[in-house]
C-alpha positions in Angstrom: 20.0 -18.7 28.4 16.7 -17.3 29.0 13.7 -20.0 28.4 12.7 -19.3 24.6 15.7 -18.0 23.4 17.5 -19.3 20.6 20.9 -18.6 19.0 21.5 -18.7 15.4 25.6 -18.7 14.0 25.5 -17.9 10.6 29.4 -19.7 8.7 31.3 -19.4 5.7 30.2 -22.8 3.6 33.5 -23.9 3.6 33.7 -24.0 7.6 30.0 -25.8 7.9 31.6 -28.6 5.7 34.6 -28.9 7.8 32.6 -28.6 10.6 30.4 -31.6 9.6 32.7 -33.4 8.1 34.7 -33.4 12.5 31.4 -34.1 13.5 31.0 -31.1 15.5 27.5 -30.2 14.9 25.8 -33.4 15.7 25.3 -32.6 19.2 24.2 -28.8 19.4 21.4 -28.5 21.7 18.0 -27.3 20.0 18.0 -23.6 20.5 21.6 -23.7 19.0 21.7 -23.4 14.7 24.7 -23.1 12.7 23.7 -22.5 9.4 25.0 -20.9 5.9 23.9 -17.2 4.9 21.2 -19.0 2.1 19.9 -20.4 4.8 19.1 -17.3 7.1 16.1 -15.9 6.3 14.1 -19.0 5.9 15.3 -20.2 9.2 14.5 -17.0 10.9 11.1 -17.8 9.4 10.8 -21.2 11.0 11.8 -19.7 14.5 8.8 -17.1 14.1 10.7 -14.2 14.1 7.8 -11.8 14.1 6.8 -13.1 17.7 10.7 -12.4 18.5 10.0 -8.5 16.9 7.2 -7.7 18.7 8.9 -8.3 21.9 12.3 -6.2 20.7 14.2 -9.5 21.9 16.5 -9.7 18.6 19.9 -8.9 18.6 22.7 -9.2 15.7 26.5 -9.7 16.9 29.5 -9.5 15.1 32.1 -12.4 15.5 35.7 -11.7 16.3 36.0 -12.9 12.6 33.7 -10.7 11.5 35.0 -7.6 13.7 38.6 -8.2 12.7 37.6 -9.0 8.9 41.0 -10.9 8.4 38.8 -13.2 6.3 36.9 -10.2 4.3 33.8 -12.8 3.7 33.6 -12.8 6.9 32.1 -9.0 6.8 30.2 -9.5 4.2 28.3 -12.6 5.5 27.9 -10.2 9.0 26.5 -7.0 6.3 24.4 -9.2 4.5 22.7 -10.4 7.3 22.4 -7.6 9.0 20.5 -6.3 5.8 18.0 -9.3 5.7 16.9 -8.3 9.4 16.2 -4.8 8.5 14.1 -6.0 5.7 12.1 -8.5 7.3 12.0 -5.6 10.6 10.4 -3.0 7.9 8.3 -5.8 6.5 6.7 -6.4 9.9 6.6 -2.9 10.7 4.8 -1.9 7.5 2.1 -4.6 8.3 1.1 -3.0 11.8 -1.6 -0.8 11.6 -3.4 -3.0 9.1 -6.4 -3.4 10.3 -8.2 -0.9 10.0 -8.3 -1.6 6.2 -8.8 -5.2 6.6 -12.0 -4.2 9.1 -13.4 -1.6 6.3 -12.4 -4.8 3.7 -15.2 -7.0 5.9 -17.5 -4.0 6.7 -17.8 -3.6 2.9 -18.2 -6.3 1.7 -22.2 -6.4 0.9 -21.6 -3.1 -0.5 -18.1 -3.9 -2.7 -20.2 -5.3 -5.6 -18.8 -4.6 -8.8 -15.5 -4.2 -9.7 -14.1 -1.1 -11.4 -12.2 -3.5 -14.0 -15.7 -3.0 -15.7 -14.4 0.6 -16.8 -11.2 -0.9 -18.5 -10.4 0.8 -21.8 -14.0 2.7 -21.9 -12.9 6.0 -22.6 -10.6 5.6 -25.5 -9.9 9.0 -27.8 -11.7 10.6 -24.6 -10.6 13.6 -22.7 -10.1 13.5 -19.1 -10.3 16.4 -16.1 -8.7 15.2 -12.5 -9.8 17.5 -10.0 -7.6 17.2 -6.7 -7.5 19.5 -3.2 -4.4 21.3 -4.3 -4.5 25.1 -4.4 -4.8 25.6 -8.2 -7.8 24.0 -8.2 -9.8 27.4 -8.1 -7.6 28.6 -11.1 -8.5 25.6 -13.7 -12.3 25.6 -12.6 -13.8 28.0 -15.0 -11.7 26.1 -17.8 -13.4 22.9 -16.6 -17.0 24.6 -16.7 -16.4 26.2 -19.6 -15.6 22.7 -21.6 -17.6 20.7 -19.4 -19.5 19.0 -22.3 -15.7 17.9 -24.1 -14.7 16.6 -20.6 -14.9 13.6 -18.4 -14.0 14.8 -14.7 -12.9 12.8 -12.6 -12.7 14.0 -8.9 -11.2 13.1 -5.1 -14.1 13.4 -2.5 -12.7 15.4 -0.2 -13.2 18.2 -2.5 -16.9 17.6 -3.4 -17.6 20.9 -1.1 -15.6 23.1 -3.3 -17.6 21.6 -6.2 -21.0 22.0 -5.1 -20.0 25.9 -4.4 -19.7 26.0 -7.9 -22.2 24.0 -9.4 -20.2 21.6 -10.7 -21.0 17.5 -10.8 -18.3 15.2 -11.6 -18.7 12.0 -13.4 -16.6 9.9 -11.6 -15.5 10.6 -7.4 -13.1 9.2 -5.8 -12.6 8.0 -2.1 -9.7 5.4 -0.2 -9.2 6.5 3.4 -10.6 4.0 6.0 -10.2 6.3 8.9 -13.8 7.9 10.3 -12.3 11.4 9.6 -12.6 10.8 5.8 -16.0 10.8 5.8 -16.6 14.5 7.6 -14.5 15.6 5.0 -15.9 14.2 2.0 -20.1 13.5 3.4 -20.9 16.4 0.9 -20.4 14.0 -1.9 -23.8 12.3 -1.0 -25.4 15.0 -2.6 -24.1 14.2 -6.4 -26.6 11.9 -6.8 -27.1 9.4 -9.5 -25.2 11.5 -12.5 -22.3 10.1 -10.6 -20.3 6.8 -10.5 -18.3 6.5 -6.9 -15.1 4.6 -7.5 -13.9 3.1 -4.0 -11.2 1.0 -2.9 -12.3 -1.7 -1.0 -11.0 -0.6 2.3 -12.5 3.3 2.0 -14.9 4.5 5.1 -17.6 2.3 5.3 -20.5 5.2 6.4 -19.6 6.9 2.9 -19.9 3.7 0.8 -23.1 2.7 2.4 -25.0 6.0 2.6 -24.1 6.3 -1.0 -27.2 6.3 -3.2 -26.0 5.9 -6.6 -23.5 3.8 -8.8 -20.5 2.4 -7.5 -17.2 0.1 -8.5 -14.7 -1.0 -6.3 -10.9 -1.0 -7.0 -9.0 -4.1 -5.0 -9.8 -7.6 -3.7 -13.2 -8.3 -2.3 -11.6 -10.2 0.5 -8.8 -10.0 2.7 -7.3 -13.9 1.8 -6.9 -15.7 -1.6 -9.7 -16.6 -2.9 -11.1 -16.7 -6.8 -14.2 -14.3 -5.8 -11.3 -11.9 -5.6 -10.1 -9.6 -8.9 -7.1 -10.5 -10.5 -6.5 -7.5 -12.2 -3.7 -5.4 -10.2 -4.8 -1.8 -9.2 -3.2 1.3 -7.4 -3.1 1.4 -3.5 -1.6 5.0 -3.7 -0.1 6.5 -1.7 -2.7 9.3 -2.2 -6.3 9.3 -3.7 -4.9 11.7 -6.6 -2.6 8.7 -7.2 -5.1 6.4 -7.5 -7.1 8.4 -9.7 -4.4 8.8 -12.2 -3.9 5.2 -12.6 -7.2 4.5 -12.8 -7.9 7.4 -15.7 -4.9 5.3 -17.7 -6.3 2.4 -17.1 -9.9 3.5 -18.3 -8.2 4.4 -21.4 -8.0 8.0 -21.7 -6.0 9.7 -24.7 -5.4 12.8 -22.8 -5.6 13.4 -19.1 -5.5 16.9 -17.7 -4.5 17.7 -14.1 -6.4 20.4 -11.8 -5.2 21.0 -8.6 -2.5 18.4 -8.6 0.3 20.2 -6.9 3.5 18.1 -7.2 5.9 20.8 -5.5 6.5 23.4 -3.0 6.0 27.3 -4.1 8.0 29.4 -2.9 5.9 30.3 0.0 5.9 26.9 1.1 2.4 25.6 -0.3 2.4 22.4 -1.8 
């Protein structure tokens, strides 16, 4: 076999303890493992499996027992391992691509000072406005003006144009994207000034959290490892700014939340 490789047989219980019990796997060589299905996972764990993913060297095969399923278990020991590779392959695909966040995380961190757990349960028997990018915006905004003083908006940067078109200044904006095209969409923000708090997640765009003049509260860990300077509280990650808005507004303490410009479906001319 080539050098590295290593070759993993996954048994019934009941054949390892036969197997043992003849002696037969006292003499395997070292990239050879014969193990029981409990055992899979952390074994593929000890062989650094990851490095094996990267280089797409990892293959599953069915036995002859497995393929001719005379001995059903058989099949179910070759499904369930076939499983626990998928999982651990969308684990490691799901962490690519992180760091970009964890490089906003460090970029950010002389400006992630205070934690948004401050606003915990503030607003209670308050009324809430979340203002997102979604096309009915424009229809709820003279509502919103017109009982501005009985509201507490809340709003997502990337609409902070829209809002200084109409003379409006939220309370509270939001921003999460780390990616440089974030801040071109949401710079006009900058201009709220100190009537408004920005809430940010740790890992947002690091220009538009440090050219930010006024208040701000960070949701998430101050640091990309374990470490009590950290938050324990648990927040939102998403997937969308509008989502972590919402859960932030509950967790604030709002007793009624109103939604602009959220757009959960598809009219029938296709807009979301």
């Amino acid at each position: 076999p080539p050098t590295g490789s290593h070759f993993l047989f996954v048994e019934l219980p009941e054949v390892l303890t036969r197997l043992t019990k003849e002696g037969l796997l006292e003499s395997l060589e070292d990239h050879i493992s014969c193990i029981s299905g409990p055992e899979f996972l952390p074994k593929l764990q000890s062989l650094e499996f990851r490095e094996y993913f990267y280089l797409d060297q990892v293959q599953l095969w069915q036995s002859l027992g497995a393929e001719d399923a005379h001995l059903p278990t058989y099949l179910d020991l070759y499904w369930t391992a076939r499983d626990q590779l998928e999982y651990m392959a969308w684990d490691i695909k799901s962490s690519l691509g992180t760091q970009a966040f964890i490089k906003r995380q460090l970029e950010n961190l002389a400006e992630n000072r205070d934690s948004a757990q401050s606003l915990t349960g503030l607003f209670k028997d308050k009324t809430a406005v979340l203002l997102a990018g979604g096309p009915s915006l424009d229809e709820v905004l003279p509502w919103v003006k017109a009982h501005r003083s009985q509201l507490v908006v809340l709003a997502v940067s990337r609409i902070a144009r829209r809002l200084q078109e109409v003379d409006m200044v939220p309370d509270l904006v939001f921003s999460i994207d780390p990616h440089p095209v974030s801040f071109d969409v949401s710079k006009e923000m900058l201009l709220f000034g100190e009537k408004t708090l920005f809430v940010n997640l740790y890992h947002v765009v690091t220009p538009l959290l440090s050219n930010w003049q006024g208040r701000s509260v960070f949701l998430g860990p101050r640091f990309p490892w374990d470490t009590d300077l950290n938050d324990s509280a648990g927040y939102s990650s998403g997937p969308t700014v509008t989502n972590v808005v919402l859960s932030t507004a509950v967790d604030m303490g709002f007793s009624q939340i109103v939604l602009a410009g959220v757009d959960l479906c598809f009219s029938r001319s296709g807009h979301s």
